[in-house]
C-alpha positions in Angstrom: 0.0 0.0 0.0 2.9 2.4 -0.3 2.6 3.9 -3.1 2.4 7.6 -3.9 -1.5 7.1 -5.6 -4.0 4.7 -4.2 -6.0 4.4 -7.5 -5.0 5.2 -10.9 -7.9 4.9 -13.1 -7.8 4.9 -17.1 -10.4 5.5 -20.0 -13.6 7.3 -21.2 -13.6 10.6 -19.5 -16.6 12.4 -21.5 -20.1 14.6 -21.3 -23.5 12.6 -20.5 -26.4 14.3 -21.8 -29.1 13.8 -19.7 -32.6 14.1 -21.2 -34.9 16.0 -18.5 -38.7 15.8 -18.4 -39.3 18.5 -20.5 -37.4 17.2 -23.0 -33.9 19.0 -22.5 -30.5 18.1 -22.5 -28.2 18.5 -19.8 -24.3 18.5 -19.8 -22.7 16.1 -16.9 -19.5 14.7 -16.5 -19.0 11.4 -16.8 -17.5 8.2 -18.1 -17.4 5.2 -16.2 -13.8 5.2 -15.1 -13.4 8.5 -14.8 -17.1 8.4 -12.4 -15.1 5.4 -10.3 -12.1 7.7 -10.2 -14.4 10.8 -8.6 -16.1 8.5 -6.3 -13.0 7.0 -4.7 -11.5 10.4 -4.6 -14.6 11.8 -2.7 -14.1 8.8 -0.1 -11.0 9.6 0.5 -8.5 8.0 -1.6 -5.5 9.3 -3.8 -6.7 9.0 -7.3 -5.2 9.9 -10.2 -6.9 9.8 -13.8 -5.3 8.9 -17.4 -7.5 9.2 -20.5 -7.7 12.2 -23.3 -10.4 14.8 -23.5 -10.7 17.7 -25.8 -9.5 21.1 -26.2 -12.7 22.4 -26.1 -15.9 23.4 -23.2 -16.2 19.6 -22.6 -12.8 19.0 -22.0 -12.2 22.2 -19.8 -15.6 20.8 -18.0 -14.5 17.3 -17.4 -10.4 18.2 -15.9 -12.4 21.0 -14.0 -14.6 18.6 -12.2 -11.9 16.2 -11.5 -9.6 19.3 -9.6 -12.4 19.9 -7.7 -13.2 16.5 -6.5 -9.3 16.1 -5.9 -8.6 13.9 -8.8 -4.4 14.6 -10.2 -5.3 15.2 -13.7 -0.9 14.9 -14.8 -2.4 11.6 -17.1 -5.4 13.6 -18.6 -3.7 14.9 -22.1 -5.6 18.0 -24.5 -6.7 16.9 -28.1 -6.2 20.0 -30.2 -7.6 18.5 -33.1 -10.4 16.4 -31.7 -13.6 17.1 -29.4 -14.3 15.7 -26.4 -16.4 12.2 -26.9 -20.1 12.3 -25.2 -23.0 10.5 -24.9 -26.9 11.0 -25.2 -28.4 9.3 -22.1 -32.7 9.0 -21.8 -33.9 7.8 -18.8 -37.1 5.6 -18.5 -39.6 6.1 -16.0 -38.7 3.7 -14.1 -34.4 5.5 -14.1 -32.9 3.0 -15.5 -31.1 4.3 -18.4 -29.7 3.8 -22.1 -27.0 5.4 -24.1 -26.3 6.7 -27.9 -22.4 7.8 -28.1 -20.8 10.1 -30.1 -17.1 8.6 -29.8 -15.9 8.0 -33.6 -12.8 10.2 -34.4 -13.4 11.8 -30.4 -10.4 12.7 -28.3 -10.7 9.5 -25.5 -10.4 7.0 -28.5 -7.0 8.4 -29.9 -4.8 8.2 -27.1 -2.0 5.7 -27.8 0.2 4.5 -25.5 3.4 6.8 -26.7 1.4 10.0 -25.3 0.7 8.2 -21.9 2.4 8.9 -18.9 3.6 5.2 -18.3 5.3 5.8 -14.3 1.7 6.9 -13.4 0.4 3.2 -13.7 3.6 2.0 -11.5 3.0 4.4 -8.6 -0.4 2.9 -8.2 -1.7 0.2 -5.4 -4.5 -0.3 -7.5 -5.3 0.2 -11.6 -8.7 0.3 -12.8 -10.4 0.3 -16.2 -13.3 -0.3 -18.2 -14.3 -2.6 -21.4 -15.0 0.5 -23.5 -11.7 1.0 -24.0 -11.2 -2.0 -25.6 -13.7 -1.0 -28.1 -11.7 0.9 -30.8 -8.2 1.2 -31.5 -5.4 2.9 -30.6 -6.9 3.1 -27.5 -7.0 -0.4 -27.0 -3.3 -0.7 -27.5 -2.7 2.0 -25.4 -4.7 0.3 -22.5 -2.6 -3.0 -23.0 0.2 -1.2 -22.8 -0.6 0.0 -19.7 -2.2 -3.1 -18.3 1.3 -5.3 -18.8 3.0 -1.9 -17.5 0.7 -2.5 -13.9 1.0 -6.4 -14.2 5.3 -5.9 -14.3 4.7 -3.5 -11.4 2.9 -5.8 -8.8 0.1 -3.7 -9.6 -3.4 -5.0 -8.7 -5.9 -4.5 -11.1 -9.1 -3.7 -11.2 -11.9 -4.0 -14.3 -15.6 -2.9 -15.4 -16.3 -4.9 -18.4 -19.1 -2.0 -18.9 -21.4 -3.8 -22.0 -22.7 -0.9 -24.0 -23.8 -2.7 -27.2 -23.8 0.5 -29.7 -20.1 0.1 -29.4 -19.4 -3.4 -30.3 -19.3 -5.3 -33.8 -20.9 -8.5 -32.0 -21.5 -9.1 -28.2 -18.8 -12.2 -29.3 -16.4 -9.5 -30.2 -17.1 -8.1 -27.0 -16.5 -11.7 -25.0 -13.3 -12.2 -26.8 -11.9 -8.8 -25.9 -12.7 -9.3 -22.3 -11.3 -12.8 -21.8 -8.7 -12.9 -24.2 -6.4 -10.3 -22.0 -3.3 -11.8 -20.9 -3.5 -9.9 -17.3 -6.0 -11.4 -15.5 -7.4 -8.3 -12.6 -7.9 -8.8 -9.0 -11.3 -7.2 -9.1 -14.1 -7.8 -11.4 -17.4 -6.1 -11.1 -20.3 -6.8 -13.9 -23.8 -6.6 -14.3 -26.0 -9.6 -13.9 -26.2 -9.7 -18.0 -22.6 -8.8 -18.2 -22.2 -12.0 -15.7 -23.8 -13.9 -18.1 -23.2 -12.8 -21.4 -19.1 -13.6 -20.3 -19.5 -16.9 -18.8 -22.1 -17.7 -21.7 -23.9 -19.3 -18.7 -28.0 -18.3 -18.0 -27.4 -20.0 -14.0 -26.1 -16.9 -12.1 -24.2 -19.4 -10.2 -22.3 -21.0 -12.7 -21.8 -17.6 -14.4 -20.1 -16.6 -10.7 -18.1 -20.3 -10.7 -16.8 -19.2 -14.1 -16.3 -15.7 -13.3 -13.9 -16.5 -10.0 -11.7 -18.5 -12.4 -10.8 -15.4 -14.5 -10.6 -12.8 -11.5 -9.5 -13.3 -7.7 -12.7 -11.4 -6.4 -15.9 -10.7 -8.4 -19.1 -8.4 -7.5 -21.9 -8.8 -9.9 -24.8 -6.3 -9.4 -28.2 -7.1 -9.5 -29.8 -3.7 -9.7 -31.9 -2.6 -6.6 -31.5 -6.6 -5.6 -28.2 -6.0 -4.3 -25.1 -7.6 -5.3 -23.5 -11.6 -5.5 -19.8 -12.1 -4.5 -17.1 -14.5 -4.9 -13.5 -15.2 -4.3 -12.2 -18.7 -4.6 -14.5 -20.5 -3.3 -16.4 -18.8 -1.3 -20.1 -17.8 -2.0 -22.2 -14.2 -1.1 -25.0 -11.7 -1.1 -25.5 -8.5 0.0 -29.5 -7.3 -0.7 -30.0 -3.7 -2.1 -31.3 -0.7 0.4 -34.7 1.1 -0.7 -34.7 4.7 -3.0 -36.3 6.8 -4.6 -35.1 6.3 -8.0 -35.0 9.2 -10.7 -31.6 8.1 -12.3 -29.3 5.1 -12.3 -27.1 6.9 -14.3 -23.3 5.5 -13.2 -25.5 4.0 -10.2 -22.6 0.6 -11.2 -19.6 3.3 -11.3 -20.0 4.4 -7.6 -20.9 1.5 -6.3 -17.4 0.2 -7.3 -15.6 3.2 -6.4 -17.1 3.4 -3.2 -16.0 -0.4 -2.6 -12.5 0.3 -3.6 -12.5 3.6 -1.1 -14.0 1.1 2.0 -10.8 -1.3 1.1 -8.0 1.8 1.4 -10.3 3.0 4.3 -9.5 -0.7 6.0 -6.1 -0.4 4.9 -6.0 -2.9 2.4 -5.1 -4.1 -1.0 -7.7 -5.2 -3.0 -6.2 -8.7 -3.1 -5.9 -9.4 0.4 -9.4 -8.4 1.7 -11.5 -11.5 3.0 -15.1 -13.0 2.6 -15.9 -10.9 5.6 -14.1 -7.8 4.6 -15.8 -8.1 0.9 -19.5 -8.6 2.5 -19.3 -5.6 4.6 -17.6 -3.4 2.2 -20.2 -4.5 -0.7 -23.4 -4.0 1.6 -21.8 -0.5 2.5 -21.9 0.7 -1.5 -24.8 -0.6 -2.2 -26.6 1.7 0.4 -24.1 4.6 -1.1 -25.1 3.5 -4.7 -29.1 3.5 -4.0 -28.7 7.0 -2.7 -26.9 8.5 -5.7 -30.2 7.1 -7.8 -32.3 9.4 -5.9 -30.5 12.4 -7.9 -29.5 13.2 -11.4 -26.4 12.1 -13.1 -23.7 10.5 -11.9 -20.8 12.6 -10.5 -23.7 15.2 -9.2 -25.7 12.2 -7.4 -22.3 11.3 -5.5 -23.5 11.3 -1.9 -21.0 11.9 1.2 -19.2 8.5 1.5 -17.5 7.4 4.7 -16.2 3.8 6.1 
């Protein structure tokens, strides 16, 4: 745990617009790394963020909010040439939530592993990232670069496979990119489709039986059900806490990154936390998580979080 950053997180930093009731638009940062990097900030650890973001209002926005929240922006790098990527989000009546991205030929896809701030990763007790990175290319390099830069560095590792089907050829394409990595993380969190759509099994079960073969401790979210566990062999369930919901809009993101800030808040690494540890820490950020649902957006819906 001696490191200079506690959490160095890489990706998607962009704008979610947010449709309001009357039909509206509204600009919010987001991105699910960079949302995870925010939250674990906001509980208390020493984040750091690495991804590309334009030269323009966006951009400005986006390294704007991280200062604020405390994130070190030294890995964010300035497109001159290409605008910040952003997404349209509508929200049902129920909150739940779908997405339309604007990404082709956008800043966060053209970072390549050359611009990247390579001693940043190293310096890290944990590195996070998520699937839509491996989505398009030369970020996707860049991000394996990175990931065998943690992996030589003792580095633990931490991934959101994050499923948005707008971004993918094939949900096999997807599958392949996710299990084919020859770093295997510490932490895997995925949605109860993600869970299955990986393990190719319908059985949550099984899906968890396969899923604790590829990572060392794996969350899969169930929505307002709460969350399944697993790590090794062990088996558990934390239920989810009653809300209010308007928008579950990176609902997922802060739940993780308030379950990486109750680890540094116990003092641990990620690998070494046990069956307890994980059942208290995952019951804790699904009571944080509900809450954020009861606001708009995801960095603005962060509640206070404290272990």
């Amino acid at each position: 745990m001696n490191k200079e950053y506690g959490l160095v997180a890489f990706g998607e930093a962009l704008i979610d617009f947010i449709a309001a009731e009357d039909g509206v638009y509204k600009a919010n940062p987001g991105g699910a790394p960079f949302n995870l990097a925010v939250c674990a900030a906001k509980g208390g650890v020493k984040t750091a963020f690495m991804g590309k973001v334009g030269n323009d209002s966006f951009g400005k926005l986006l390294i704007e909010t991280a200062k604020n929240y405390g994130v070190t922006t030294r890995g964010i790098i300035t497109d001159k040439k290409r605008p910040t990527t952003h997404a349209f989000v509508s929200v049902g009546k129920d909150g739940e939530n779908s997405f339309v991205f604007c990404r082709d030929a956008c800043a966060d896809v053209s970072v390549t592993a050359e611009e990247l701030d390579e001693g940043l990763v190293s310096s890290a007790s944990l590195f996070h990232f998520g699937g839509l990175s491996l989505a398009a290319e030369p970020c996707k390099s860049a991000l394996l670069h990175l990931l065998k830069s943690a992996n030589d560095a003792g580095v633990n590792i931490s991934f959101d496979p994050n499923y948005r089907p707008f971004l993918w050829n094939s949900e096999k394409d997807f599958v392949n990119a996710c299990l084919g990595l020859s770093v295997k993380p510490q932490l895997l969190k995925v949605s109860e489709a993600e869970a299955r759509l990986l393990s190719g099994c319908d059985d949550i079960d099984k899906a968890m039986d396969f899923l604790t073969g590829y990572a060392q401790t794996v969350l899969i979210t169930l929505g307002a059900d709460g969350v399944t566990y697993g790590k090794g062999d062990a088996r558990g369930r934390v239920f989810g806490y009653p809300a209010a919901v308007k928008d579950t809009t990176g609902a997922g993101d802060i739940f993780l990154g308030s379950f990486i800030a109750g680890a540094f808040a116990l003092g641990k690494d990620i690998s070494c936390l046990s069956v307890k540890e994980i059942q208290v820490l995952a019951d804790k950020a699904c009571q944080i998580a509900a809450k954020s649902t009861e606001k708009e957006g995801a960095i603005p819906s962060i509640p206070e979080i404290s272990f």
